[in-house]
C-alpha positions as CSV (number, residue, x, y, z in Angstrom):
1,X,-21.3,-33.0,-23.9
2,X,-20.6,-34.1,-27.6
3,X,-17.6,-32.3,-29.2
4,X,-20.0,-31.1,-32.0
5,X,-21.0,-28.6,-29.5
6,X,-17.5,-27.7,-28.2
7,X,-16.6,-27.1,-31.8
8,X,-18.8,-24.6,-32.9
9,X,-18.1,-22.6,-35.8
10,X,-18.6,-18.8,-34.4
11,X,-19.1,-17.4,-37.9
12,X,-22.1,-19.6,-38.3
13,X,-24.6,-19.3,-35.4
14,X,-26.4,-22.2,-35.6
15,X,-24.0,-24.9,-36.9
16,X,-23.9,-27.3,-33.2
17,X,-26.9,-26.3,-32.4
18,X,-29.8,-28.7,-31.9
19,X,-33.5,-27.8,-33.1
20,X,-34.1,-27.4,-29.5
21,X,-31.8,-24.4,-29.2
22,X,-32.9,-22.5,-32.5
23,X,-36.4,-23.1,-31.3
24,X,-35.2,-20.2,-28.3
25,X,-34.0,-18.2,-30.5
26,X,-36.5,-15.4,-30.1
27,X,-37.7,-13.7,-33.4
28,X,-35.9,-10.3,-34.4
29,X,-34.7,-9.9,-30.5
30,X,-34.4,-6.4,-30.0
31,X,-35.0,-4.8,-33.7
32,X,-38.1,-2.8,-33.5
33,X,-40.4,-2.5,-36.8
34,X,-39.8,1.3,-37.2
35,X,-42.5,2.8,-39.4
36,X,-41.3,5.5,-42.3
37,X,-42.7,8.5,-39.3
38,X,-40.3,6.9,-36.6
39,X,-37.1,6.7,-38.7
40,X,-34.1,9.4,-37.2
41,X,-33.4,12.2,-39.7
42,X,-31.2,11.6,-42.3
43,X,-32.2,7.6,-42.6
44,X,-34.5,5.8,-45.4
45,X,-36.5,2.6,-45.3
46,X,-33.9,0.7,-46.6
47,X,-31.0,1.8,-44.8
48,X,-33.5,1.0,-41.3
49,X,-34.1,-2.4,-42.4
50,X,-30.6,-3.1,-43.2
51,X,-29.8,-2.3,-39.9
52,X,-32.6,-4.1,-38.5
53,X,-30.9,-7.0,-40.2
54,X,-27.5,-6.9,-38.9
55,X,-28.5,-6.3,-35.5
56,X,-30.8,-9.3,-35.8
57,X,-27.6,-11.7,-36.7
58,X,-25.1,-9.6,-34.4
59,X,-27.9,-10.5,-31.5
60,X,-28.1,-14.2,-33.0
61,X,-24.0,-14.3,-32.6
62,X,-24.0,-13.0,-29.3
63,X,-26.4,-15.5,-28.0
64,X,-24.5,-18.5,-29.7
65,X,-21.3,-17.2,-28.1
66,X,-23.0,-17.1,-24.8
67,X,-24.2,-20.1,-25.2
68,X,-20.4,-21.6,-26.5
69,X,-19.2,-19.8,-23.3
70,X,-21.1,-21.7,-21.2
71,X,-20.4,-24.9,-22.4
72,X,-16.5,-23.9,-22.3
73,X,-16.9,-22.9,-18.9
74,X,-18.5,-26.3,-17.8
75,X,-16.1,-28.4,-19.7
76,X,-13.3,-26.0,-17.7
77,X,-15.0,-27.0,-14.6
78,X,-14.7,-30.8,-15.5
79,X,-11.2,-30.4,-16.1
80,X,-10.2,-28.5,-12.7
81,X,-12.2,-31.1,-11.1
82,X,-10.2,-34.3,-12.8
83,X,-7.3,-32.4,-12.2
84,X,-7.8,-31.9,-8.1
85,X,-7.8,-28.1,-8.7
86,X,-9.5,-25.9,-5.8
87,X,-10.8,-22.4,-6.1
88,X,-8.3,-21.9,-2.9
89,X,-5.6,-23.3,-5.4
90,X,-7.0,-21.3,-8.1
91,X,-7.1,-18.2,-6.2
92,X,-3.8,-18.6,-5.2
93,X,-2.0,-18.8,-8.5
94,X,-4.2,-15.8,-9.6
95,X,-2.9,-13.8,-7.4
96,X,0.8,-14.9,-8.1
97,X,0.5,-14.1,-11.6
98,X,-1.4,-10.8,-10.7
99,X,1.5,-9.7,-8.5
100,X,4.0,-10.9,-11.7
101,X,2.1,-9.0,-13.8
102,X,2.4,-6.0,-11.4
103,X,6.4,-6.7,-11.3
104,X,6.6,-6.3,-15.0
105,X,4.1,-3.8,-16.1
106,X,5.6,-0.4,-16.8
107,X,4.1,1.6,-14.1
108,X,6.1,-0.4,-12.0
109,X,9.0,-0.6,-13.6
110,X,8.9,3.5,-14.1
111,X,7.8,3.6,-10.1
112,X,11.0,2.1,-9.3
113,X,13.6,3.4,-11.9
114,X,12.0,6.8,-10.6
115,X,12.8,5.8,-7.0
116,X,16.1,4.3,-7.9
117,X,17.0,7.6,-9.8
118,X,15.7,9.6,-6.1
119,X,18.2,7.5,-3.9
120,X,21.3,8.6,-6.4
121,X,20.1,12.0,-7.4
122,X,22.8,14.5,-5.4
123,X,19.4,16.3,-3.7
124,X,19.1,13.1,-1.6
125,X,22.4,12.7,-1.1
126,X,22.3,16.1,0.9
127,X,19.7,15.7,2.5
128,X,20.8,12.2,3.7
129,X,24.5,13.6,5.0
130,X,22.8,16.9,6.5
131,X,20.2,14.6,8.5
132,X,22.9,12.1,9.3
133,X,25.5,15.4,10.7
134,X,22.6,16.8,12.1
135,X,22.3,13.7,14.1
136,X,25.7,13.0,14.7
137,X,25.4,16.5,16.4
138,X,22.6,16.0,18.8
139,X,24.3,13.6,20.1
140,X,27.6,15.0,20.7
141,X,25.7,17.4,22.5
142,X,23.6,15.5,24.6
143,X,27.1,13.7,25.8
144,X,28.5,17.2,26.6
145,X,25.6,18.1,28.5
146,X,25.4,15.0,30.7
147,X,29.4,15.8,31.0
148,X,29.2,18.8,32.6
149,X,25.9,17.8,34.4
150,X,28.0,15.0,36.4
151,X,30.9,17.7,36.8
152,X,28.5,20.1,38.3
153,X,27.0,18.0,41.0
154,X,30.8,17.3,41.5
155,X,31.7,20.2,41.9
156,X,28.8,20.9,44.3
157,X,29.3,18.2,46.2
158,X,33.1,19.3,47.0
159,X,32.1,22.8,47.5
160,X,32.2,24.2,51.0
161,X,28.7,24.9,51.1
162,X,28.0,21.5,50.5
163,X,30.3,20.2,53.3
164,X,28.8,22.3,55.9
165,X,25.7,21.0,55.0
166,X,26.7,17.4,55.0
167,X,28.7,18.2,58.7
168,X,25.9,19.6,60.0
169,X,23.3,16.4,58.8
170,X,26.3,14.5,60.6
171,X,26.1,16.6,63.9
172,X,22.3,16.2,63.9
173,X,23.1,12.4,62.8
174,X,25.2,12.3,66.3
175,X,22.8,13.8,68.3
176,X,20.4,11.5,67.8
177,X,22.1,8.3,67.7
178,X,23.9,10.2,70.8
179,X,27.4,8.5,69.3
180,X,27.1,4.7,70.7
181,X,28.2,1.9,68.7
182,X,27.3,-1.5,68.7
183,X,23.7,-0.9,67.4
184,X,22.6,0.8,71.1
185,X,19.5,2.5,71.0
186,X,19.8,6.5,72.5
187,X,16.9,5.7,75.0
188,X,17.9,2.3,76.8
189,X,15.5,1.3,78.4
190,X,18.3,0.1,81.5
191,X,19.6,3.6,81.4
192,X,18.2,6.2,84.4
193,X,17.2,10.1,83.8
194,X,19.3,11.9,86.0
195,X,17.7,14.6,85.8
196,X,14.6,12.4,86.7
197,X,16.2,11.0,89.6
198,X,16.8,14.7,91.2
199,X,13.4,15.4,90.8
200,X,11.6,16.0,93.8
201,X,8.1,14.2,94.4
């Protein structure tokens, strides 16, 4: 790519371009011959072709710049290439900027004066001590219920009631175990029935 073509004068469509690329150019793109019985209301003959001619040359000019934006957009491509720059790369410090951008712009900046202004106005403040005493409250009386939870089943367990109970498990407890010590089983297997030895046969 020559640098006649990079340096295109964009008020002159068709300085840089070779015969080639005029020979594309289609004729009148897009400007219709409108005959006098077509023309909208209000417009003469005149008026329509001196339209017809603008929008001839305003097509031409977008063309050329399409044509200048591709060749930009190559050379661009060249240079990222030289320069060992990836889309990844690319994609990255797009998105960097972006989020710079987003850190600057003035809905952001309003988004978090606006929060800033919430966190000190005396509304939050309120709510923010209430919540906090509310809390603080729970918990002083979750701890005062376990407390007298764990004095209750105290006090249960040195009323009487609960002592005749616990004598009477100990009685049943003795009964069973029949009172030996030294780990002897109540049913020895060494130790006669006497009622079974008075049995008659």
């Amino acid at each position: 790519m020559d640098s006649a073509n990079q340096d295109i004068n964009l008020n002159s469509p068709h300085k840089g371009l070779g015969p080639d690329t005029l020979s594309d150019l289609p004729e009148e793109r897009g400007a219709v011959a409108l005959g006098p019985e077509n023309l909208p209301p209000g417009l003469t003959e005149e008026e329509a072709e001196e339209l017809r001619l603008e929008l001839t040359k305003v097509e031409e000019e977008i063309y050329t710049l399409r044509q200048v934006l591709s060749a930009k957009e190559r050379h661009a491509s060249e240079l990222k290439r030289k320069l060992g720059l990836s889309p990844l790369s690319e994609l990255k410090q797009n998105i960097t900027k972006s989020w710079q951008d987003v850190q600057t712009s003035n809905a952001y900046l309003s988004a978090s004066s606006t929060l800033d202004d919430i966190a000190n106005s005396e509304v939050y403040k309120k709510t923010q001590e209430t919540l906090s005493s509310a809390g603080q409250k729970t918990s002083a009386a979750l701890s005062t219920v376990g407390t007298a939870i764990s004095r209750k089943l105290g006090d249960m367990r040195n009323s009487p009631t609960f002592k005749t109970f616990e004598d009477k498990v100990e009685n049943i407890k003795y009964k069973v175990v029949g009172g030996r010590s030294n780990g002897e089983s109540a049913h020895s297997p060494n130790e006669s029935n006497p009622v079974q030895d008075n049995a008659p046969f």
